[in-house]
C-alpha positions, 0 to 999 in steps of 0.5 A, spaced: 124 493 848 117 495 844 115 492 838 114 495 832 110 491 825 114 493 819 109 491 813 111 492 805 110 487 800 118 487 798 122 480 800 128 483 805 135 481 804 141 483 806 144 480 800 139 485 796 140 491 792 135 497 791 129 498 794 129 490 798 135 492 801 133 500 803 128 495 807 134 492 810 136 497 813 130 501 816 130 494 820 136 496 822 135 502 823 129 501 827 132 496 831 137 501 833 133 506 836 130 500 841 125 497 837 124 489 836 122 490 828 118 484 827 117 484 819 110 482 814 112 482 807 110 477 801 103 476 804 099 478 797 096 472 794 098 471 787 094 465 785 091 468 778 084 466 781 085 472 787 089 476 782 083 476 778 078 478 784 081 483 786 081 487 780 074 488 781 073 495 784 070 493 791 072 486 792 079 486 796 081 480 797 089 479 794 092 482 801 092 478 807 091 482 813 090 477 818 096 475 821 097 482 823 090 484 825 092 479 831 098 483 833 097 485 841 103 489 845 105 493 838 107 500 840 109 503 833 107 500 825 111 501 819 108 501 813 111 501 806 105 504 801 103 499 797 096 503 795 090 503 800 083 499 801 078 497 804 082 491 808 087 496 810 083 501 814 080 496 818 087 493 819 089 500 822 083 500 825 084 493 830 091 495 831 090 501 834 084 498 838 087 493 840 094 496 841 093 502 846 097 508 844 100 506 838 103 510 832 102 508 825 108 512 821 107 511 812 113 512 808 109 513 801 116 513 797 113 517 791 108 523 792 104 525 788 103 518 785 096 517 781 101 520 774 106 514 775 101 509 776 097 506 771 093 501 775 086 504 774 081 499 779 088 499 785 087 507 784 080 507 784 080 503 790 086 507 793 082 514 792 076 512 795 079 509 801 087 513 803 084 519 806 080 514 811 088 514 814 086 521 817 086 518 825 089 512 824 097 514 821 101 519 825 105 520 820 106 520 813 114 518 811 116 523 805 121 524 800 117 530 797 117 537 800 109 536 803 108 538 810 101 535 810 098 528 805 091 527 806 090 531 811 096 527 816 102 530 818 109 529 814 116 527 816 120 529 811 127 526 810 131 524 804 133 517 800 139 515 803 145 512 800 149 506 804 156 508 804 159 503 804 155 499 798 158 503 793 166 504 791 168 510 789 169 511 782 175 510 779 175 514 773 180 511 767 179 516 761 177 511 755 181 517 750 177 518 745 175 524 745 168 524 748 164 525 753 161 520 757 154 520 761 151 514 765 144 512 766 142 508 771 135 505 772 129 500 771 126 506 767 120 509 766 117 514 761 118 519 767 125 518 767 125 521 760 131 520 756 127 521 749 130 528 752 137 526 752 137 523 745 132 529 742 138 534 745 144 531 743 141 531 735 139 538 737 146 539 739 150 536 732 144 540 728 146 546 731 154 545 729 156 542 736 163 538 735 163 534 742 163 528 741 158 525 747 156 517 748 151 516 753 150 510 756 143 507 758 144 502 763 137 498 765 131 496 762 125 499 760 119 498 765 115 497 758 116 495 751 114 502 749 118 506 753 124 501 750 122 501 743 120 508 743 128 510 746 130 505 740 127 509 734 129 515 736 136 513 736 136 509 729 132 515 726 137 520 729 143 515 727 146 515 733 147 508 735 154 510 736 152 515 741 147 512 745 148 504 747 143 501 750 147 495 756 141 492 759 142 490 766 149 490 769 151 489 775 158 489 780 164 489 776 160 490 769 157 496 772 163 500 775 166 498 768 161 502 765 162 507 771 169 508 771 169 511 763 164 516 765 164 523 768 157 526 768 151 520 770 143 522 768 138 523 774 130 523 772 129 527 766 121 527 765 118 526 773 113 533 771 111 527 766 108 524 772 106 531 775 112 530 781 116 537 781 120 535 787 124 528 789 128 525 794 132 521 788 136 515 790 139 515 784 142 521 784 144 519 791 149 513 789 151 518 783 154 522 789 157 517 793 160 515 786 162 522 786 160 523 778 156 529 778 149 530 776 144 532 771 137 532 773 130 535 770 127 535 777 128 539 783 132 535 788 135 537 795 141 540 791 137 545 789 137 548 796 145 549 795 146 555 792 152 555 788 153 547 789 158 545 782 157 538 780 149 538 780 146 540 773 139 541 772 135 541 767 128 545 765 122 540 767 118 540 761 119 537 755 125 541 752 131 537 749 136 537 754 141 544 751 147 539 750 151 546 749 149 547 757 151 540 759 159 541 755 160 548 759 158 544 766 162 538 763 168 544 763 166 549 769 167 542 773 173 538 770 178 543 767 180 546 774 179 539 778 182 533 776 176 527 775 179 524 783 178 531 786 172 531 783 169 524 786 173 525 792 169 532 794 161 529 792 163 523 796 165 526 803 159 530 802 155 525 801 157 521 807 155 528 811 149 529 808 146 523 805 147 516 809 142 513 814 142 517 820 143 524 817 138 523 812 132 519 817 134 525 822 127 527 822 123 519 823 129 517 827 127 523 832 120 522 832 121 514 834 126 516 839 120 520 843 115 514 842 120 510 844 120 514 850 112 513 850 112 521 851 
């Protein structure tokens, strides 16, 4: 059996939910296809000393890289991108001499990201160093539709979604009339729901007589993001039509679900100058079987004529809420809620577990495996 290192900064548990426990399973995954997966994570110092020093432009000393420059008999490196510097080249560089034949593979799990992050002295060092990687990584993971990152080859595949972590919805019509949407995220300035609050006082403005509630489930990344979602909602009088729950999980969270019959992806990502994305949230909005309103281009725009994908315009417009009510209908009055979650969820399955979605990344390790 060959040995791979699998190196992020996540703690990885089986127990976990989100990116901690998408981890898990690459592990997994990666053990399958005959690999002996020996993980390094949690090796960033976090005294506050260290913290310090390293936001100095060119000093790196918050990573430690140590362990993993000692590493003999590797045949493939896993890394979750974590920005790149001056010790993470010359980590690349000992492994691959001391390592013969080695292959490298990078998952950057958004790209572009230089207009999500607002880390300047992370980015600087970033900029001057990741297209040192040229050489040094085989293949960059990603969920974009790019066919080359800094000048190395790509292995393009989707997010997926464990089938078997998420239940079905199960749809309890709360009878009062209206339309409800979810949204589910740590949310950021790119996920954009100002669009989805401007969009529905647009649509009463205009004389519209759905009645819609939007839930916003999460918490903001910023307290400017939050504040910003709340004025807007106090000052359109709309706190009866948007409710903020904060984190839910489990039971809390399918309650929230269950009443819901359309779920809110990403609104703003041209915000960070990301035009196409793999979502992982619109892939557990599938496996729910709640279909999708996206303001960013997605997988399901391939599929001419898909039924339960909305997408919205990626720019700054108001989400048209007369739109949104045309396609609550074009879904919903000739397929019960059931049928509807029934038919995602089996498409989802087909196209967006584990081995269908890592195909490509799958078939690359299979080859190295083989030492072809």
């Amino acid at each position: 059996m060959k040995k791979m290192l699998y190196i992020t900064t996540y703690e990885v548990k089986k127990e976990a939910t989100g990116i901690e426990y998408k981890i898990y399973k690459q592990i997994q995954l990666f053990r399958s296809c005959g690999y002996d997966v020996k993980l390094f994570n949690h090796f960033a110092d976090e005294r506050l000393v260290i913290k310090m020093l390293h936001l100095l432009p060119f000093l790196d000393v918050r990573y430690n890289y140590d362990e993993i420059a000692k590493e003999k008999n590797v045949s493939a490196v896993y890394i979750r991108y974590f920005f790149c510097d001056a010790k993470l080249i010359k980590t690349l560089k000992v492994l691959r001499k001391n390592n013969p034949g080695i292959k490298i593979i990078v998952e950057i799990p958004t790209y572009p990201y230089d207009g999500e992050k607002k880390f300047a002295v992370k980015l600087f060092k970033d900029y001057a160093h990741r297209k040192e990687m040229k050489g040094l990584v085989d293949r960059i993971v990603t969920f974009s539709d790019d066919k080359q990152i800094f000048g190395i080859p790509t292995l393009v595949i989707s997010n997926a979604v464990d089938m078997q972590k998420i239940t079905i919805n199960q749809f309890t019509d709360p009878g009062d009339g209206r339309i409800h949407l979810a949204s589910v995220a740590q949310f950021g300035f790119w996920h954009g729901y100002d669009r989805m609050i401007e969009g529905l006082h647009q649509y009463y403005e205009k004389g519209g007589k759905q009645k819609f509630c939007f839930h916003i489930v999460g918490y903001a990344q910023s307290a400017k993001v939050q504040n910003e979602y709340e004025h807007l909602v106090e000052k359109y009088h709309l706190k009866d039509d948007v409710i903020f729950h904060g984190k839910q999980f489990g039971e809390a969270l399918d309650k929230i679900y269950s009443i819901c019959s359309l779920a809110v992806d990403s609104l703003g990502r041209h915000r960070s100058k990301v035009y196409y994305n793999s979502s992982l949230k619109g892939k557990e909005y599938m496996a729910k079987g709640i279909p999708i309103i996206s303001g960013v281009n997605t997988e399901m725009d391939r599929e001419a004529g898909y039924p339960y994908y909305f997408r919205a315009p990626a720019d700054e417009t108001p989400v048209d809420f007369f739109a949104v009510e045309k396609f609550y209908h074009q879904v919903y009055d000739t397929r019960s809620h059931e049928q509807v979650a029934e038919e995602m969820r089996e498409y989802c399955g087909t196209h967006f577990d584990f081995v269908h979605a890592y195909k490509p990344l799958i078939d690359f390790l299979k080859v190295c495996n083989k030492g072809d």
